[in-house]
C-alpha positions, -999 to +999 in steps of 0.1 A: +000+000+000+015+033-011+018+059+020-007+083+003-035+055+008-027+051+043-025+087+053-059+108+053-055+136+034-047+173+056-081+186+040-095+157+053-083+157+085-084+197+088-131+195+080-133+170+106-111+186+135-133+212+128-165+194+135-150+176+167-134+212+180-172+227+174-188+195+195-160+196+221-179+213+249-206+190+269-232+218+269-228+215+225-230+174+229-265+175+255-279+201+231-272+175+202-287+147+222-318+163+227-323+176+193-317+141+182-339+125+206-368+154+208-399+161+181-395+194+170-371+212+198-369+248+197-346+268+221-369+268+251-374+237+251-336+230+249-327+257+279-358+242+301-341+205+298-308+217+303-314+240+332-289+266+315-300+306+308-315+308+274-287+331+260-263+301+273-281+280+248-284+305+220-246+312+220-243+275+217-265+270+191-250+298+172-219+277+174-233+243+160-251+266+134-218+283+120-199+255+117-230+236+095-238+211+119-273+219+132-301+236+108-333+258+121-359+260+102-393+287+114-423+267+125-455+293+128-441+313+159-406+291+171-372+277+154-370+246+155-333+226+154-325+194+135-291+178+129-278+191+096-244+169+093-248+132+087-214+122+106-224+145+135-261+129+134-242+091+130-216+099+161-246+114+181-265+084+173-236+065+186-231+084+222-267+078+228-263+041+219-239+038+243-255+056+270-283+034+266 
C-alpha cells in the first residue's frame, strides 16, 4: 500500500477537526442529544431540559449553526433545530447508543 493511501489527506483531516473542535464542549453534545432524541425542539425547550439561561443556549446553538452542523428552520411562531451533518447525526447516534 503506497503511503498516500494510508494517510488521510490534511483537507480531510483539517473538515473533521473542525466538526469535533465545534462539539467539544458538553453543553454543544447534551444540546445534540436532545435535538436528536426530541420532536421538534426549539430553544426553550432545549434551555428548560438543560437548566442553562436561554442566551447560554443561543450562544451554543449559534456555534453548532456556524460551523454547519445543526439547521433551524421557522415553524409558525418558534425555530426549530434538526441535525444538519450526517457524521455528527451518526456519532450522536452513537453516544446515545452507548449511554443506553
Amino acid at each position: 500500500m503506497a503511503t498516500e493511501e494510508r494517510h488521510c489527506p490534511d483537507d480531510y483531516l483539517v473538515e473533521y477537526a473542525r466538526k469535533l473542535k465545534a462539539i467539544g464542549h458538553p453543553i454543544r453534545l447534551r444540546l445534540l442529544c436532545l435535538i436528536a432524541r426530541e420532536v421538534d425542539p426549539c430553544v426553550s425547550d432545549l434551555w428548560r431540559c438543560l437548566d442553562q439561561p436561554q442566551p447560554v443556549i443561543s450562544q451554543h446553538l449559534a456555534i453548532l449553526k456556524a460551523n454547519g452542523l445543526v439547521a433551524a428552520e421557522v415553524q409558525k411562531t418558534k425555530r426549530v433545530y434538526t441535525i444538519s451533518d450526517p457524521f455528527i447525526k451518526d456519532l450522536v447516534k452513537r453516544i446515545m447508543k452507548e449511554k443506553a
